[in-house]
N, C-alpha and C positions, 0 to 999 in steps of 0.2 A: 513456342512459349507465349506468343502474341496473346493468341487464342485464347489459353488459357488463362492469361491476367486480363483479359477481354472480359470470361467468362465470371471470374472471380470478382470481379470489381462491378459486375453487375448482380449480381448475389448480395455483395456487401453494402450497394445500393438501395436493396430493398430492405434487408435486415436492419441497416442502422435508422427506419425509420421507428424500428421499436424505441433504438435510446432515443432517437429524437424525443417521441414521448417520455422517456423516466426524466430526459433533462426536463421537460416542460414542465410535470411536474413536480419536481426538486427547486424547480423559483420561483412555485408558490408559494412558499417557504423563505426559500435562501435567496435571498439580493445580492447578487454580484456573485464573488469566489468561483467562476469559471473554470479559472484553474484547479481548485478542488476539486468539483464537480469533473470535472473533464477526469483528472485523473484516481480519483474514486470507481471513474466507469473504466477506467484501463486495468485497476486492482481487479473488477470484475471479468474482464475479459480474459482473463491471463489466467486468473485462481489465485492471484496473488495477493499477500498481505499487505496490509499501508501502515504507515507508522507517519501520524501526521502532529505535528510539532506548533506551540503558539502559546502566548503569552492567553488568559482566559476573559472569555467572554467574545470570542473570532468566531463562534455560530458552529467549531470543532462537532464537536456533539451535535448538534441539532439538525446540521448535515449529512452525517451518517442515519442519524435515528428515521430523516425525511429516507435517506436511498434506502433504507430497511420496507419500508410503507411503501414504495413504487415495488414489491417485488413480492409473490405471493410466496412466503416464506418465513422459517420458523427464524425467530430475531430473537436476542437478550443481550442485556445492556449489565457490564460486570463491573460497580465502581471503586476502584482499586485505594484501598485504605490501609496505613501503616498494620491495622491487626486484624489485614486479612491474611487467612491461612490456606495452602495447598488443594485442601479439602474442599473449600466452597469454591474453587473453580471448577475442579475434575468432578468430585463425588468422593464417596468414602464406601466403605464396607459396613450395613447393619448387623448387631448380632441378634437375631430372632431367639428365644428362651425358649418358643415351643418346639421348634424343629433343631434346635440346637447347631443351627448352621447361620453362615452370615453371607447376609444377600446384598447386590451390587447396588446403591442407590447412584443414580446417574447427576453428575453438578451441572451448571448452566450451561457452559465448554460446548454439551450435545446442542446445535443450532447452527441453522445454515450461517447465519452471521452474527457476530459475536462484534459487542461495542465493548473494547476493554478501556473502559475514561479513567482517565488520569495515570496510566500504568505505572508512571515511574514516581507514583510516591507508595507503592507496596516495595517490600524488601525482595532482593535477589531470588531468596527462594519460593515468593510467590512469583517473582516473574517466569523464573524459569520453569514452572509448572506448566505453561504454556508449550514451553519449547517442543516436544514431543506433537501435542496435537497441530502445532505450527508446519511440522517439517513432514510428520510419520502422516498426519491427518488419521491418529488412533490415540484413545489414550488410557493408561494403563491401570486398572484399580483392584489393589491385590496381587495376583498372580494372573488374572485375565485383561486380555487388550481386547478393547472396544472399539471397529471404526467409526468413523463419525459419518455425517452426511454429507452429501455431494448435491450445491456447493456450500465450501465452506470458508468463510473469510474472515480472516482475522483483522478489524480495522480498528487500531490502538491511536487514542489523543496522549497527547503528554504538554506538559508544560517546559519551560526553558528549566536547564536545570541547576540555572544559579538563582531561582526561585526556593523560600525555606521551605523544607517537610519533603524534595524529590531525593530521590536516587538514581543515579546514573544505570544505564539498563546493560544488563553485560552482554558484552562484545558479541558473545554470539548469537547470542537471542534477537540483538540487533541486526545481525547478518540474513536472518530468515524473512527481512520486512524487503520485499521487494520492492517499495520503495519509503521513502521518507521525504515527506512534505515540509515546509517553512510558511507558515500563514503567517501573511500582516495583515494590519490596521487597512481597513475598509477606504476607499477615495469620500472627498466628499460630498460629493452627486448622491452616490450609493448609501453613506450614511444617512443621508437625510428621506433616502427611500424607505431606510431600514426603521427609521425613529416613524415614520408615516403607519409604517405596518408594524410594529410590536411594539408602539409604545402605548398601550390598555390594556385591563384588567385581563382581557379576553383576547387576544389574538388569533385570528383566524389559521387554522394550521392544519386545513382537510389536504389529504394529500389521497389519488386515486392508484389502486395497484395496476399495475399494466402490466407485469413481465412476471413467468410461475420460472422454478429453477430447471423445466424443460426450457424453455426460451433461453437459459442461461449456458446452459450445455452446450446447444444448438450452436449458437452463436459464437462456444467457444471454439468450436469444431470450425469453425469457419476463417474465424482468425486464425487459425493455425497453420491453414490453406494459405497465406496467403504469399503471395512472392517475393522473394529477398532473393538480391543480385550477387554474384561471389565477390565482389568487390563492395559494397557494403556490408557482406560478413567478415571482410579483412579490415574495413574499416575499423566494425568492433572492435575487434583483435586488436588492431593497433592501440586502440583508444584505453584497454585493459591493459593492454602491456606496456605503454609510457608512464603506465602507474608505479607501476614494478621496477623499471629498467628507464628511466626516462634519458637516460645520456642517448642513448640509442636513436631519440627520436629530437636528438639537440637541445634536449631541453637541461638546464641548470635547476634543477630542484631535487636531486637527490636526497640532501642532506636534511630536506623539508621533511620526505615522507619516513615514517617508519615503519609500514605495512603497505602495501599497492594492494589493488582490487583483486580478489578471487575468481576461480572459473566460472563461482553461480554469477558472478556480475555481470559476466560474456553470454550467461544462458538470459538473463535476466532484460539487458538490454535487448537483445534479438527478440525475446517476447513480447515486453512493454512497446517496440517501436513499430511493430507488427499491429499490435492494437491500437497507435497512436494514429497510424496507417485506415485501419479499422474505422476509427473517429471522422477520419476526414473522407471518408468514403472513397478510400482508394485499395486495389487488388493489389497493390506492391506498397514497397518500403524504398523511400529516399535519404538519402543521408540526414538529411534537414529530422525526418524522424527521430534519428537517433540521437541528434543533439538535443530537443526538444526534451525528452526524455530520460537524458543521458545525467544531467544535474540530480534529479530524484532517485536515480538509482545508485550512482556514486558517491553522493557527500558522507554516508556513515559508510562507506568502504573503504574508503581513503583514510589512514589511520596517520596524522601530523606529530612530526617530533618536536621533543621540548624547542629545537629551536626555531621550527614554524611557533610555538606559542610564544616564543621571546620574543620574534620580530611581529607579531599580534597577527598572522596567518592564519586563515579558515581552508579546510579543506574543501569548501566552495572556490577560495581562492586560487586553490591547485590544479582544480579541475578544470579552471575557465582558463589557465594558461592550456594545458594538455590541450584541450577542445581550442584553442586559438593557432597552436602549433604543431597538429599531426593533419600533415594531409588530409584533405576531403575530396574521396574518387569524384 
């Protein structure tokens, strides 16, 4: 087994000198948000969605629309408004007068990556218009399903949602975002970087493609490779399961949760930690991965009861106890 995380970690050695490139160019652009950026490229690694979260004007968008531009690939940017309808995200059906049949027209949806800004101030039923090409990766118009292209990513901004004009995203549509980010307010070093370069008319904002979605493939196949120890997949496990059962692992916060993490959150962490793994150029996965990781994948999984809201409990809060009190092999 040496060998072969020998062999793998020298593989991911040379490959991750591609993102080395997408990062470098994504902070010609973005000052600072590391963190985004880092795990923007794990959404990529994985094929997973992002559901990234911020009060406006945190560079949300401008980060995604940069990682669009590093990647030789079909991009569209879908901005999500109280009266938009079903229709202009999927497509609709035309009806032709001369042939008397109605033909497929195809909505934005078809694109390797897809910016859905602002999602949670469209209504339920446009959200959930999503949910199909999110999970199925096809989406259905008429009576025919259409698959989409490979890769394809769904990376959603939304604003806090005791902001006027959102809507809260339903539960399960939110279960499909592999992970979910919290953007703050910039340090300030970095703002005064940020006020240096975009404060005129004209802001420089060339950005070079580096990466075609063969690189993206490739790459993915490679994370996938890569080595997890059966006691960091118990780990998982454990970490999934004191969500659900916490007395079990000594913890008092039952009466906190009213839903624990599902089994995609156990597929989900093994994936993202694997690419976190990826990141740091290494052919295995350490426990230290999976907590890194483990926040963005958990906090919309973790569903709090009224009386975590009483006593003013975040399911961040839940999580960092769980993650403070389950064993680490």
């Amino acid at each position: 087994m040496d060998v072969d995380v020998k062999n793998i970690t020298e593989k991911v050695e040379k490959e991750s000198e591609l993102l080395k490139k997408v990062v470098t160019e994504i902070e010609k652009v973005i000052v600072g948000q590391s963190y985004l950026i880092e795990r923007l490229l794990v959404g990529l690694l994985t094929s997973g969605h992002v559901l990234i979260e911020g009060v406006p004007g945190l560079a949300k968008t401008l980060s995604v629309t940069t990682l669009a531009k590093t990647i030789r690939a079909s991009f569209h940017r879908l901005q999500f408004t109280p009266d938009l309808l079903p229709a202009d995200l999927i497509g609709t059906l035309i009806y032709n007068p001369k042939s008397g049949e109605f033909t497929p027209k195809k909505g934005p949806v078809f694109a390797n990556i897809i910016l859905a800004d602002e999602i949670n101030r469209a209504p339920a039923k446009v959200q959930s218009a999503l949910l199909e090409a999110m999970q199925e990766r096809q989406v259905t118009i008429g009576e025919t399903s259409y698959p989409l292209d490979d890769p394809f990513m769904v990376l959603a901004t939304q604003n806090p949602i005791e902001q006027e004009g959102t809507y809260p995203l339903p539960e399960a549509q939110v279960d499909r975002f592999m992970l979910k980010l919290r953007i703050t307010y910039p340090e300030k070093g970095e703002e005064r970087k940020i006020l240096d370069r975009m404060a005129t008319s004209s802001p420089k904002l060339d950005v070079t493609s580096v990466m075609t979605p063969n690189d993206i493939r490739r790459i993915r196949a490679l994370a996938d490779e890569i080595y997890m120890d059966e006691k960091v997949r118990d780990y998982i496990i454990d970490l999934v399961q004191a969500t659900r059962a916490p007395a079990e692992y000594k913890l008092d916060i039952a009466d906190l949760i009213r839903y624990g993490a599902s089994p995609r959150a156990s597929i989900y962490l093994t994936m993202t930690a694997k690419a976190h793994a990826f990141l740091q150029g290494r052919g295995y996965v350490t426990p230290q991965d999976v907590k890194s990781v483990g926040m963005d994948v958990l906090r919309h999984r973790v569903i709090i009861s009224y009386e975590a809201e009483a006593e003013e409990m975040t399911s961040e809060d839940i999580i960092t106890k769980i993650f403070d009190n389950v064993e680490v092999p």
